[in-house]
N, C-alpha and C positions, 0 to 999 in steps of 0.2 A: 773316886772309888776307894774304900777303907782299904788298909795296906796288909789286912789280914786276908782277904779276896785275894788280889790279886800275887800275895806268896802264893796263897793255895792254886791260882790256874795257872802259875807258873809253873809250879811244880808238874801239875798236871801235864802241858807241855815240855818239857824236859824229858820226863818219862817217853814220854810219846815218841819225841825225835832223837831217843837215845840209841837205835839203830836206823839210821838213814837208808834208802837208798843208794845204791850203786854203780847206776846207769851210766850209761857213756858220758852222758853229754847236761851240765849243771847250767842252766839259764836264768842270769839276772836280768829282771827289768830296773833301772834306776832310770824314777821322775824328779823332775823339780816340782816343786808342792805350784797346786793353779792360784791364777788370780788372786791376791791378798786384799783386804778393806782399805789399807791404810801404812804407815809403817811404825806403826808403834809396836811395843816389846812383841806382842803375842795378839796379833789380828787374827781373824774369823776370815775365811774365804767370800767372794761377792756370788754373787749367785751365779757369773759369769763363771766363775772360779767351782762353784759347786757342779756346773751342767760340765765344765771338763772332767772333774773329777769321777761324772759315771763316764765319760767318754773312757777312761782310762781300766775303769770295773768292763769294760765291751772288750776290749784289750785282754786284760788277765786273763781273764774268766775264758778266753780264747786259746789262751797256752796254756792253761790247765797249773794256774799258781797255786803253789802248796802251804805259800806262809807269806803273811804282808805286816810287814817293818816299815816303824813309822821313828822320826824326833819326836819329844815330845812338847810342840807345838799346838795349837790349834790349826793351823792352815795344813801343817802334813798330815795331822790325824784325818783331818777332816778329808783330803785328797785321796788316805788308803781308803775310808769308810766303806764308801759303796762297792767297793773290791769285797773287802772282809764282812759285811753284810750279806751279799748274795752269795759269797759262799761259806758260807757260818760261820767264821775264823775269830780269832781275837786281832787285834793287833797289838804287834810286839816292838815295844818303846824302847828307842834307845835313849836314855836320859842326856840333853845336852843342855839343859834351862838351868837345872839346880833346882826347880820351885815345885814340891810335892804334890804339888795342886793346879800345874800346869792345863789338864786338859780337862778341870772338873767344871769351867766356866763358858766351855764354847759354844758358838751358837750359828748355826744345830748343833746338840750335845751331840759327843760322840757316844751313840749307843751299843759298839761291841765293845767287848772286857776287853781290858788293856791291861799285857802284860811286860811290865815294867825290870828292862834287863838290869843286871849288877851294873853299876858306875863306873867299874871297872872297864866298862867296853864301849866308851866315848868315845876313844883316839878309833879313825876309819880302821887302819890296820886289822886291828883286837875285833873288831865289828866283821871287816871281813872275812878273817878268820872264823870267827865263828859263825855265822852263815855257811860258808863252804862247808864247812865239817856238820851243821847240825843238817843239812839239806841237799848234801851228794845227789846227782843225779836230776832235782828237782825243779822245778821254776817259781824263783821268789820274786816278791814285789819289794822294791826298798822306794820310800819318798820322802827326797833330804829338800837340800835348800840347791843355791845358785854358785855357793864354794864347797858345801860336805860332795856332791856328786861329781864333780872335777875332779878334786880329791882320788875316789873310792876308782874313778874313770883310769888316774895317773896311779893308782897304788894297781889295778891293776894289770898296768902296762897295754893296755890300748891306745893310748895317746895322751896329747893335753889339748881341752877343751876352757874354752869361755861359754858363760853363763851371762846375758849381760841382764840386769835389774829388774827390766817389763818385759822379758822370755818367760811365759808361764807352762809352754806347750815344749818340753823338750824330755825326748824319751829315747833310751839308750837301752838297746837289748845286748847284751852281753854272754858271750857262747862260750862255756871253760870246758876241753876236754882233756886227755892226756896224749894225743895225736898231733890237736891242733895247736894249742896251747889256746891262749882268748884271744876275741874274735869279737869286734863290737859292729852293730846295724842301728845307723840312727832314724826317728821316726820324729812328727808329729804328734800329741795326741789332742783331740780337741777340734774346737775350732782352728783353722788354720789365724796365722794372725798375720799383720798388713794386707790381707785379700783387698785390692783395689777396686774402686766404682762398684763396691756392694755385694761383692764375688764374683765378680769377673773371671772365668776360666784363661784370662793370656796371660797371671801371671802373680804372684806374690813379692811384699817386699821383702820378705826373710826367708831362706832356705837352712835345717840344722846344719846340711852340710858344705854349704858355705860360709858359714862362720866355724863349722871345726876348719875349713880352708883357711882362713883368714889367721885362727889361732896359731894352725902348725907354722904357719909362715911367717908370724913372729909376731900380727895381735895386737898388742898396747903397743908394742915396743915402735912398729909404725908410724906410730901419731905422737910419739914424742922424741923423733932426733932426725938430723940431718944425714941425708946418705948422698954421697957425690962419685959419679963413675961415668962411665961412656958407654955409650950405646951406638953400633954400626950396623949397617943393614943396606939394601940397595937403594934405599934414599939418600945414605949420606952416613955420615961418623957424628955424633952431637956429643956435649960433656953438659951433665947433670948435676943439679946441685937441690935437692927437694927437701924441704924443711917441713915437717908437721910438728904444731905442738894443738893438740887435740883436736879442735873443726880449726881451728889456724894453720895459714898455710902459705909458702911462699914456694914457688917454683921458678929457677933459675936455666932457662939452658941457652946452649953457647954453641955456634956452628958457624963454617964460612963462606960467604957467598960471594964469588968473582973472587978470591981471595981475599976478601975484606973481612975480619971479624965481626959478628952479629950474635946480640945478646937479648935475650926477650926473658922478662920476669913478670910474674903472673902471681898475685897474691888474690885474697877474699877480695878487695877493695880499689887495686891500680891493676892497669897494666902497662910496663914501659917495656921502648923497642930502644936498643944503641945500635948506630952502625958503625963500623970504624969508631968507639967512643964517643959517635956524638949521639944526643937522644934526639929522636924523631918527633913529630906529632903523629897522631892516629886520630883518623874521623873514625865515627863507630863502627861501618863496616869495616876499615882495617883494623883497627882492635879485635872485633870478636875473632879476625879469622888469624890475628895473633894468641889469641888467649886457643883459639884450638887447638892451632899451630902445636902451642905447649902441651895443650892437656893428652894430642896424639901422642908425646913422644914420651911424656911421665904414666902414662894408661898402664903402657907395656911390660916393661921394667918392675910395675910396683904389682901386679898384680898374684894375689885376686884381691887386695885390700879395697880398690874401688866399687866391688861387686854388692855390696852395703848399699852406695849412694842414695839417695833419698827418689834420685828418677829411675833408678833401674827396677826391672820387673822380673822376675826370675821362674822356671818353670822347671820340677823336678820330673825330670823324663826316665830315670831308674835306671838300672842297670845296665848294660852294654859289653858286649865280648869284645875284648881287641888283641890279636894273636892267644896267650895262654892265661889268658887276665879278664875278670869283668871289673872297668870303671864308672863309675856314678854319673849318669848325664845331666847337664842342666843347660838349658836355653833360658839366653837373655835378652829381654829387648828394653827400648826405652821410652821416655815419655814423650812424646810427641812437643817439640818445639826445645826441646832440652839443649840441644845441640846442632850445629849444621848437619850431622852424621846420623841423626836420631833413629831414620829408617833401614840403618846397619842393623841386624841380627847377630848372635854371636852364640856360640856353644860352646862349653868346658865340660871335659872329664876328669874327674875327682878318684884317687885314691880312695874309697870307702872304708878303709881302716883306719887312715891317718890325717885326711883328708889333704893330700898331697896333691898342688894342680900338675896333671901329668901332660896336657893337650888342649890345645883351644881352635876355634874356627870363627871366624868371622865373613860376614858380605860387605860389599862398599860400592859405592857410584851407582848405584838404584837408579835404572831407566836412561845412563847414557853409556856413549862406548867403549867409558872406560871400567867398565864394573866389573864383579868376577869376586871370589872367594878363596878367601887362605886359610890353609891349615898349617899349625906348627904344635912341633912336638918336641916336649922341653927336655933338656941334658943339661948333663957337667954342674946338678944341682953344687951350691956351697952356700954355707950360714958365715956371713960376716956380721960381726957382733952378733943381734938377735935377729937380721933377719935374712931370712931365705931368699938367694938368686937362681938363676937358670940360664945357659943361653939356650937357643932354640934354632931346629929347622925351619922354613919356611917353603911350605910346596903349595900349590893352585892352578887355578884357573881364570882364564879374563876374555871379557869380551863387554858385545853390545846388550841390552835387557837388564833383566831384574835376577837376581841368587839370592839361595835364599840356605842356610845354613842345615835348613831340614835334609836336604839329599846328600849330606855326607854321613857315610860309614865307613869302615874298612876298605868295603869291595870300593868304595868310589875314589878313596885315598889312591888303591895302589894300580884301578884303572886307568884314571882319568887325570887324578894330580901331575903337576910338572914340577920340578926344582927350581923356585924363581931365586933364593937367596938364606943365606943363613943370618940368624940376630946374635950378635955376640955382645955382654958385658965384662969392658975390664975396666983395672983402675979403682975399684969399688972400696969406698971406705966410709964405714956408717960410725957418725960420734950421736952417744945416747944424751938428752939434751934432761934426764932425771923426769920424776914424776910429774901429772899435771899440778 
């Protein structure tokens, strides 16, 4: 577009949004731009990438968007499009390329007027600002990339989120009033993405708001350093020592049986048992039910970092009241042969502001005497180095049959739970092992 155009509809806009609105309550949507070709400088969206991007015009055009902000990319132009097409708008550029001719080569062209902000108003801050101020009261569209909308998320103080590189569907409604202060609801938009065996209704491999869990709770920092602490519980007292450095991994723990000391470590690739210092052999059945052995006792302690895994299946069940609070629900199950435990259910409540794990429940021993469900509700949060611990209550139920994690809520907590034990960590010291 010639640069004398689009001064002039600039202008035309500025006049326009020079007395805003001043309604209670100022609603941004901020997306990540959908599906990209490729990753060179400035790709075009896939067609995959184009059919989200009306998903996402079904969205606006819902909450009644007054103005949709784009970078100036081809894949964010092309993601507001069908927003500012259906409802006649220009889209308004905020320059981060440098290159004047950014979005004159995309394909599909972007055919509403793009009006292209001062350069002055790159840094998020200077951007958010001036959104607030030209659009009080109103509901904007903004569509950045997978670091500007973390950013603009953390500038304004709803949290810090990850974006990771093939998340194309992530969408953050943001509520700013002078009562409540902001207020963020995260959403899908699109196709949902990991939907297993075709769309299968039991379950997805990505939930947004388990990976904002995953971030609050400390996210990269995770998968690259060692944490060593102890965990007691009515099993026993074990001392931890779990090493990630990205999908690498080595699990160390240490407990004593008959008074003997006993150590089992668990990596990608070995698993060794010492007893009293000496190493054991292991036929395969005893291995696997050492390598569980482990993975039960580091599950707990590191969670919800495991809720990712590649066999876990995840199911967004929404909101839920629990005393003067609604928490975010989500049911996990797994893939079948995954593990001895696989037929275990589980369910977590999520803080939906910050994505904080506040409570989880699980089933165990499916169809013999010892089965039954627990619920535990975490305290005494504390962040050593970057990541977040908790210890926890633990309350339930046991018997003979099948549980199943659906029949807990409140009323069943505070009817039917019993106090079987509390999970405490101490001793906890995490050293950061630096970047991968």
């Amino acid at each position: 577009m010639p640069k004398s155009t689009a001064a002039a509809l600039a202008a035309i806009f500025l006049l326009a949004a020079a007395t805003p609105s001043r309604a209670e309550e100022t609603l941004l949507l901020l997306a990540r731009h959908a599906e990209k070709q490729d990753d060179s400088a400035n790709p075009d969206l896939t067609a995959r990438g184009l059919a989200r991007a009306e998903a996402l015009a079904d969205i606006a055009l819902d909450l009644n968007v007054a103005a949709v902000y784009s970078t100036d990319f081809c894949r964010t132009a092309q993601t507001a499009q069908p927003t500012a097409s259906r409802l006649g708008m220009p889209i308004v550029v905020q320059a981060l390329s440098g290159a004047t001719d950014s979005l004159e080569h995309c394909t599909p062209a972007i055919s509403s007027p793009a009006l292209f902000l001062d350069s002055k108003l790159a840094d998020v801050a200077d951007l958010l600002s001036w959104i607030l101020e030209q659009h009080a009261g109103k509901a904007v569209l903004i569509v950045g990339h997978s670091n500007t909308v973390p950013k603009m998320l953390e500038r304004l103080g709803v949290g810090v989120f990850q974006i990771a590189d093939d998340e194309y569907d992530r969408l953050f409604m943001v509520t700013l009033d002078a009562k409540y202060g902001a207020r963020v609801v995260e959403q899908s938009y699109g196709e949902v993405y990991g939907d297993p065996a075709g769309g299968s209704s039991s379950g997805v491999e990505r939930l947004p708001i388990v990976d904002r869990a995953i971030a609050f709770h400390g996210g990269e920092a995770y998968r690259r350093s060692t944490a060593r602490l102890t965990i007691s519980s009515l099993s026993g007292s074990f001392d931890l020592e779990v090493t990630r450095r990205g999908s690498e991994f080595s699990y160390l723990v240490a407990d004593r049986v008959d008074g003997v000391e006993r150590t089992t470590l668990v990596t990608n690739d070995r698993t060794e048992r010492r007893i009293g210092g000496e190493m054991r052999t292991l036929d395969p059945e005893s291995e696997q039910r050492a390598r569980d052995f482990v993975f039960a006792r580091v599950y707990f302690p590191f969670l919800p970092y495991g809720l990712n895994d590649p066999d876990v299946f995840k199911q967004d069940q929404g909101l839920e009241r629990w005393d003067d609070r609604e928490l975010q629900r989500v049911k996990v199950t797994f893939a079948p042969g995954s593990s001895s435990d696989a037929a275990d259910d589980y369910a977590f409540w999520f803080d939906p502001a910050t994505g904080r794990l506040e409570q989880y429940a699980y089933s165990f021993g499916h169809g013999t005497s010892s089965a039954g469900l627990r619920f535990r509700r975490l305290s005494d949060y504390r962040r050593v180095g970057e990541l977040l611990f908790a210890d926890a209550t633990n309350d339930g139920v046991s018997g003979s049959g099948d549980f199943s994690v659906d029949v807990i809520d409140q009323a069943w907590v505070e009817s039917l739970a019993q106090p079987v034990s509390e999970v405490l960590l101490t001793n906890i010291e995490v050293e950061s092992l630096g970047s991968d």
